[in-house]
C-alpha positions as CSV (number, residue, x, y, z in Angstrom):
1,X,7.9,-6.9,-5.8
2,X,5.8,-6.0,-2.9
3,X,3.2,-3.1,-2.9
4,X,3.0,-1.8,0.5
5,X,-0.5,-0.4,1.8
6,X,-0.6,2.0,4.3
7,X,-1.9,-0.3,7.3
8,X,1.5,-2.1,6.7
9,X,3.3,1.3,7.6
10,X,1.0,2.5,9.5
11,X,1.4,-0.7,12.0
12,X,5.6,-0.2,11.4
13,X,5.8,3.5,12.4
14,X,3.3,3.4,15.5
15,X,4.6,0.2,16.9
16,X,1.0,-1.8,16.6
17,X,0.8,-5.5,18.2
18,X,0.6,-6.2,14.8
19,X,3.7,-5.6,12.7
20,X,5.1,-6.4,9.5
21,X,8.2,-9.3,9.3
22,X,11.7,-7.4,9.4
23,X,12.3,-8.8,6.4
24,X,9.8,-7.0,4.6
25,X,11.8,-4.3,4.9
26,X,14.9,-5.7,2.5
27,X,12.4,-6.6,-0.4
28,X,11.4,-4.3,-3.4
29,X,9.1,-2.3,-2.2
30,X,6.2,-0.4,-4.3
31,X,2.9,1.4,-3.4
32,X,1.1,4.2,-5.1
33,X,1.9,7.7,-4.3
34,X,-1.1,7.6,-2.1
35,X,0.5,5.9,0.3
36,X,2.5,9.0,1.4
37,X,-1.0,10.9,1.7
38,X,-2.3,8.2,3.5
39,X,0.8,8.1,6.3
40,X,1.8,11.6,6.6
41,X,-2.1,12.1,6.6
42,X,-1.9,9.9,9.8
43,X,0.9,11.0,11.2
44,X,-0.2,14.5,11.3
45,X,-3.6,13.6,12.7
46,X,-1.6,12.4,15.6
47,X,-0.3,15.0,16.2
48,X,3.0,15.5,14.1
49,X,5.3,13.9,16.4
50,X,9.0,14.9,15.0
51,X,10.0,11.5,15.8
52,X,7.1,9.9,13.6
53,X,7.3,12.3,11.0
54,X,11.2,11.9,10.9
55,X,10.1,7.9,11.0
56,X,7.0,8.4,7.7
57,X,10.0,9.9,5.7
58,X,12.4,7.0,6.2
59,X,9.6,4.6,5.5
60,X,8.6,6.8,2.5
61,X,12.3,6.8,1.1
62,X,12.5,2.6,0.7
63,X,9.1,2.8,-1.0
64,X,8.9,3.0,-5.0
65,X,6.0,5.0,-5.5
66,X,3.8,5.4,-8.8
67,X,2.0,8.2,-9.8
68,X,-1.6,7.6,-10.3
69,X,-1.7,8.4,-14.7
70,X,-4.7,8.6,-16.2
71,X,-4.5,5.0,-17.0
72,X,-4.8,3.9,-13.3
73,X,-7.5,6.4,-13.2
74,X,-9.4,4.7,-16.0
75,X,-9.1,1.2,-14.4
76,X,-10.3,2.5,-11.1
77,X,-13.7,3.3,-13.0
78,X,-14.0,0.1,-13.8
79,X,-16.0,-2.9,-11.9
80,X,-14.0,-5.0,-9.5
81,X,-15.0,-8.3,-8.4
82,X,-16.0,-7.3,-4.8
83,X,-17.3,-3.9,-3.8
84,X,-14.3,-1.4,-2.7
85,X,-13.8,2.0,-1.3
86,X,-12.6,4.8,-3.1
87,X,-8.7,4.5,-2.7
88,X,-8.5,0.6,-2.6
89,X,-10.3,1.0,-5.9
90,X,-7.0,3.3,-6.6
91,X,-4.4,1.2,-4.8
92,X,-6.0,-2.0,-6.7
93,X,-5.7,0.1,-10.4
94,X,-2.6,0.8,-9.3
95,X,-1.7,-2.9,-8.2
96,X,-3.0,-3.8,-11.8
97,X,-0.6,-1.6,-13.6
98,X,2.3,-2.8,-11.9
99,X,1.2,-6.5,-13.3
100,X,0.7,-5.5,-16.5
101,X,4.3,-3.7,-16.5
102,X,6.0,-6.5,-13.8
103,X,6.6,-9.6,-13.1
104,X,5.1,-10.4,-10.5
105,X,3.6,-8.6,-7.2
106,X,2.4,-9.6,-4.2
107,X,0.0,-7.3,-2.0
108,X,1.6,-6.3,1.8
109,X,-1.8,-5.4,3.7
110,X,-3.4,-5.8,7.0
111,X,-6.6,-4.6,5.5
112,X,-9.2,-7.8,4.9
113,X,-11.3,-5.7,2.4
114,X,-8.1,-4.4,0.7
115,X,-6.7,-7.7,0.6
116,X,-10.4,-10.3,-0.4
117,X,-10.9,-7.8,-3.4
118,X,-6.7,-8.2,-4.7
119,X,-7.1,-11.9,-4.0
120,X,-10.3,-12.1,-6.4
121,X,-8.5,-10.0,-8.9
122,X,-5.6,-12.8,-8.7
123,X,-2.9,-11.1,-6.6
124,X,-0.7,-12.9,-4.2
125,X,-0.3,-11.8,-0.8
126,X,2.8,-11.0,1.4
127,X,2.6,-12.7,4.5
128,X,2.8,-9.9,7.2
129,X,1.7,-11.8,10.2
């Protein structure tokens, strides 16, 4: 299982230099349910091109998301290892539900902070380069 952050997308749906592996795309993919804030935020704030809206939806449909319960909540009050913004502390609660109830997951991200503070929790990451 592979839990998709929103630079992963992000990079797919605006056509970055840096893009995920096409076969990223055929694996089970996961993320929190702030990963469709997080795109359709971004696609908006570019100006809500019907062609990347069209494309946030698509990406949205392959991606399992999970509701942030109260019990992701709770871990996301808790200390990490390394210090963490507001919603990686929610993605990485989230990431450490999915262990508890997977597995096995690995973290799809092209954000360093994201991914040093998953890696000294003990996750695995996807190779996107």
């Amino acid at each position: 299982m592979i839990y998709l952050d929103s630079s992963v997308a992000l990079a797919q749906l605006f056509g970055e230099d840096q893009a995920p592996p096409e076969s990223l795309w055929g694996e089970r993919l996961v993320s929190s349910r702030l990963l469709q804030y997080e795109v359709m935020n971004r696609v908006l704030a570019r100006g809500g091109v019907k062609a990347h809206v069209e494309g946030a939806r698509d990406l949205l449909a392959r991606v399992a998301l999970v509701d942030l319960a109260p019990i992701v909540f709770q871990r996301a009050l808790e200390p990490f290892p390394t210090p963490v913004r507001t919603l990686d502390a929610l993605h990485l609660a989230t990431l450490h539900f999915l262990r508890e109830h997977a597995d096995r997951v690995q973290l799809a991200s092209y954000d360093r902070r994201l991914s040093d503070a998953a890696r000294a929790l003990g996750f695995e990451e996807y190779a996107v380069v």
